[in-house]
Each structure stands twice: as structure tokens, then as C-alpha cells.
C-alpha positions in Angstrom: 3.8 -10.6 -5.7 2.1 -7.9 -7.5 1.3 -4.5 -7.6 -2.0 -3.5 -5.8 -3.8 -0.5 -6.8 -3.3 2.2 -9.8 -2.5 2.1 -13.4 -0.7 -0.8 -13.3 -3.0 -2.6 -10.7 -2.5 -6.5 -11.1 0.9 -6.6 -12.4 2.9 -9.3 -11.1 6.6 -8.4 -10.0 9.4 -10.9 -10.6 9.8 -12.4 -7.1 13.9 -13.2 -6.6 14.5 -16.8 -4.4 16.4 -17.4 -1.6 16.7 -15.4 1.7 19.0 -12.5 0.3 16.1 -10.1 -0.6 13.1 -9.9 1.2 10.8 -8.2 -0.8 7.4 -6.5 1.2 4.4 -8.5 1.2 1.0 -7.4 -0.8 -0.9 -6.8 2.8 2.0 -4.5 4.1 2.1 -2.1 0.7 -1.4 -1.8 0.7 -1.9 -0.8 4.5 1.4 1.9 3.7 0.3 3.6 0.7 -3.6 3.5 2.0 -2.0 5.3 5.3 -0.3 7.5 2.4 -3.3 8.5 0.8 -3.4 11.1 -1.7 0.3 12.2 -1.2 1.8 10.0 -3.7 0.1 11.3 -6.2 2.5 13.7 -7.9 5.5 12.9 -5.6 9.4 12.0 -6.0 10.2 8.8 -4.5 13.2 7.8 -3.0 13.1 3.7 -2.9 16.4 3.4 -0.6 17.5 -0.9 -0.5 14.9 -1.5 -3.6 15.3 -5.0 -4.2 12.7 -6.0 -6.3 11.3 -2.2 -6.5 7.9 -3.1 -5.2 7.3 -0.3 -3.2 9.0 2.7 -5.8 6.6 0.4 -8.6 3.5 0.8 -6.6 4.4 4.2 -6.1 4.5 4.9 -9.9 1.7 2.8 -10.5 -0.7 5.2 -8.4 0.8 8.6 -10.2 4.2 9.7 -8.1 5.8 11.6 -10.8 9.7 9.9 -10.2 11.1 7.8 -8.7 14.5 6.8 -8.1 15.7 3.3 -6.8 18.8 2.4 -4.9 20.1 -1.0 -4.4 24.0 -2.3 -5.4 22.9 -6.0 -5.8 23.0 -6.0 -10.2 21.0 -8.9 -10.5 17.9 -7.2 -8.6 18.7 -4.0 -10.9 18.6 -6.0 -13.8 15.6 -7.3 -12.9 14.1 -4.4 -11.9 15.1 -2.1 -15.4 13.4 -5.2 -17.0 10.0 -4.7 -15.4 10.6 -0.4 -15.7 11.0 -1.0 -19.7 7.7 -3.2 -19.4 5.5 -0.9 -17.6 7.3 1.8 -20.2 8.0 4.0 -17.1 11.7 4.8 -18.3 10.9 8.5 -18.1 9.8 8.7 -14.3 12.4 6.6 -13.2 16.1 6.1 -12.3 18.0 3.2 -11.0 21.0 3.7 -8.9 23.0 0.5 -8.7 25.2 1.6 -5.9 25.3 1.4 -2.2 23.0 3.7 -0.4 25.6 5.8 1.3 26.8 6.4 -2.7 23.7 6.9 -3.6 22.5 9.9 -0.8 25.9 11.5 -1.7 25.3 11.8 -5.4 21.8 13.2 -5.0 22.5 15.6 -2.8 24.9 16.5 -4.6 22.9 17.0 -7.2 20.7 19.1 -5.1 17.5 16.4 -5.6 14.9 16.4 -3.0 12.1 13.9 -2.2 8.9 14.0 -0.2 8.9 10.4 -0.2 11.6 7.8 1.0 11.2 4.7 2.0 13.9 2.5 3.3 13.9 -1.2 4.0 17.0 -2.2 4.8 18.1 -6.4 5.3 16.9 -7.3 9.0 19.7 -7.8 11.7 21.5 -4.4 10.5 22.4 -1.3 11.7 21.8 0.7 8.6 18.9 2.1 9.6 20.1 4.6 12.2 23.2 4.5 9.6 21.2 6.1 6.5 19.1 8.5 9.0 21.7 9.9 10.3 23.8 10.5 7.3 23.7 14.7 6.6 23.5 13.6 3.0 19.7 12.1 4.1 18.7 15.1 5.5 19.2 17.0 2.6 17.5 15.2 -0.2 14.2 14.6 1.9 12.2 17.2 1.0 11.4 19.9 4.4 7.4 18.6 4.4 8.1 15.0 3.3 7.9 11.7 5.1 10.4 9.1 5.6 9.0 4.8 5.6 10.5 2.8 7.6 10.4 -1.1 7.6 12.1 -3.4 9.9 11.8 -6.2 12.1 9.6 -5.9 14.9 12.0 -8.0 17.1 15.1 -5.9 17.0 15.6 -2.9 19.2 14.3 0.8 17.7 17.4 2.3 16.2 18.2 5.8 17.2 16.3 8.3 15.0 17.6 11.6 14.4 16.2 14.3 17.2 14.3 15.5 14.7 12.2 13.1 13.8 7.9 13.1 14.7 6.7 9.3 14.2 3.2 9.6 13.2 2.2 6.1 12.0 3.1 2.6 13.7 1.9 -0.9 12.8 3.3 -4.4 13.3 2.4 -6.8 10.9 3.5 -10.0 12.1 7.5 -9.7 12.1 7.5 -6.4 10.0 7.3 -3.0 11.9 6.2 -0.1 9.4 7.1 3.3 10.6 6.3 6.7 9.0 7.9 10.3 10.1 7.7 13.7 9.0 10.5 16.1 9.7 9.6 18.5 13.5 11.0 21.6 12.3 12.3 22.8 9.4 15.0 24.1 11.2 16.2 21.1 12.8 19.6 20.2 12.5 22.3 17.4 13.1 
């Protein structure tokens, strides 16, 4: 596993074993951040279940200004702050070892706001509709930003909040990649 494109184009990720983390193959960051475009550049990034980072590290890699990565598991974070300190990105990023319902509360909280976030939560889950639905998700995603969604293509589409406009859809073998933008800015719970 490596990162694809950008400043850091080539560097290889540390790839965890075993079936706990699941990390998003080469084929399926590429088609997401070409599909992104220019909007990463200069963006905060909300990596929500990091794992390995791959996507938040691909996101730095091609010039998001922050980045901020969630995941509770403290060998992955561990990991993770070991590659950060590598690339020497320490300044434009943030690791949350917590779980994500923690982590939403404390940045809103905080009053932080992201036009990106990207959540890949373990298969055979509910937190999906879980994390979108929280009010504390709502109000760190950033009124013009997009949400990335990644999940198996073989479970049932979890309920997305009302206001919600999907306006990118690809399967890629079992993985289903889903982007949204927010309807209104006035939409509410």
C-alpha cells in the first residue's frame, strides 16, 4: 500500500495483518480523490475510522491543509503518528485515539468544521447511519463540504440523513464509494 499522487507520491504505508482493519486499496483512493479533483487542495480533512490513515495521508500528500484522524484502536494510532513524524506533517495533522462518537463531540465542541470527511467504517455495522445521524456530524462538516462514504456493496444502503444529495456512486468489486454534499444549508435534523 502506498500513497498515489502528490508530494509524497510513492510512499509506502505500513499495511497492519489480519482481518481487523481493512485498509482502502490503491485503485479505490485514486478513482476518490481523481473524482475529488482540485478540492483537496487547501481543505480540512476529517478521516472518521482511519486505520492505517491512508485516505487523510493521501489527502495531505496532495496539499489539504489539516487533517485530523479518528480511530480508538492504539496500535493503528501508533502506527499511524509513526508514518506522520516521517512525512514530517506533525503540523497539519491531529490524531484522535478515541471512538468516533467521542471524537464528533469534542470537535464540535470545539467549533472545528471540515469540507472533507470521509468515513469507512468495519463492514457488517450499523455505524454508518450511526455517525450521519449524530447532530455532532452535522456541525463539524463544513455547509459546502462533502461527506465519503465507503462500505460494502452487499449490505443494505443505510438511512442517510434527509438532507443528503448523493452525487458520486461506484462499486469496485465489494466496495461501494459514495460522495454527498449537504441540499440546503438550512437543512436540519
Amino acid at each position: 500500500m502506498r500513497i498515489i499522487a502528490g508530494r509524497f507520491k510513492g510512499t509506502r504505508l505500513p499495511a497492519p495483518r489480519g482481518k481487523a482493519v481493512r485498509p482502502t486499496t490503491e485503485k479505490v483512493r485514486e478513482a476518490v480523490f481523481d473524482a475529488l479533483g482540485p478540492v483537496v487542495e487547501g481543505s480540512r480533512v476529517l478521516e472518521l475510522f482511519a486505520g492505517t490513515g491512508a485516505f487523510g495521508l493521501e489527502a495531505l500528500s496532495r496539499e489539504a491543509e489539516f487533517v485530523v484522524f479518528v480511530e480508538k484502536d492504539k496500535k493503528l494510532t501508533g502506527t499511524l503518528a509513526e508514518t506522520i513524524n516521517l512525512l514530517k506533517v506533525e503540523d497539519r495533522s491531529l490524531i484522535l485515539t478515541m471512538s468516533v462518537a467521542q471524537a464528533l463531540k469534542r470537535l464540535a465542541a470545539d467549533g472545528d468544521r471540515f469540507s472533507i470527511i470521509a468515513l469507512d467504517p468495519p463492514y457488517g455495522t450499523d455505524l454508518i447511519e450511526r455517525v450521519v445521524n449524530d447532530p455532532a456530524f452535522k456541525s463539524v462538516l463544513d455547509p459546502e463540504g462533502l461527506v465519503i462514504v465507503e462500505r460494502d456493496v452487499h449490505v443494505s444502503e443505510p438511512e442517510y440523513p434527509v438532507f443528503f444529495r448523493k452525487h458520486f456512486r461506484r462499486q469496485y468489486g465489494g466496495t461501494l464509494v459514495e460522495m454527498f454534499h449537504l441540499h440546503t444549508m438550512s437543512a436540519e435534523f
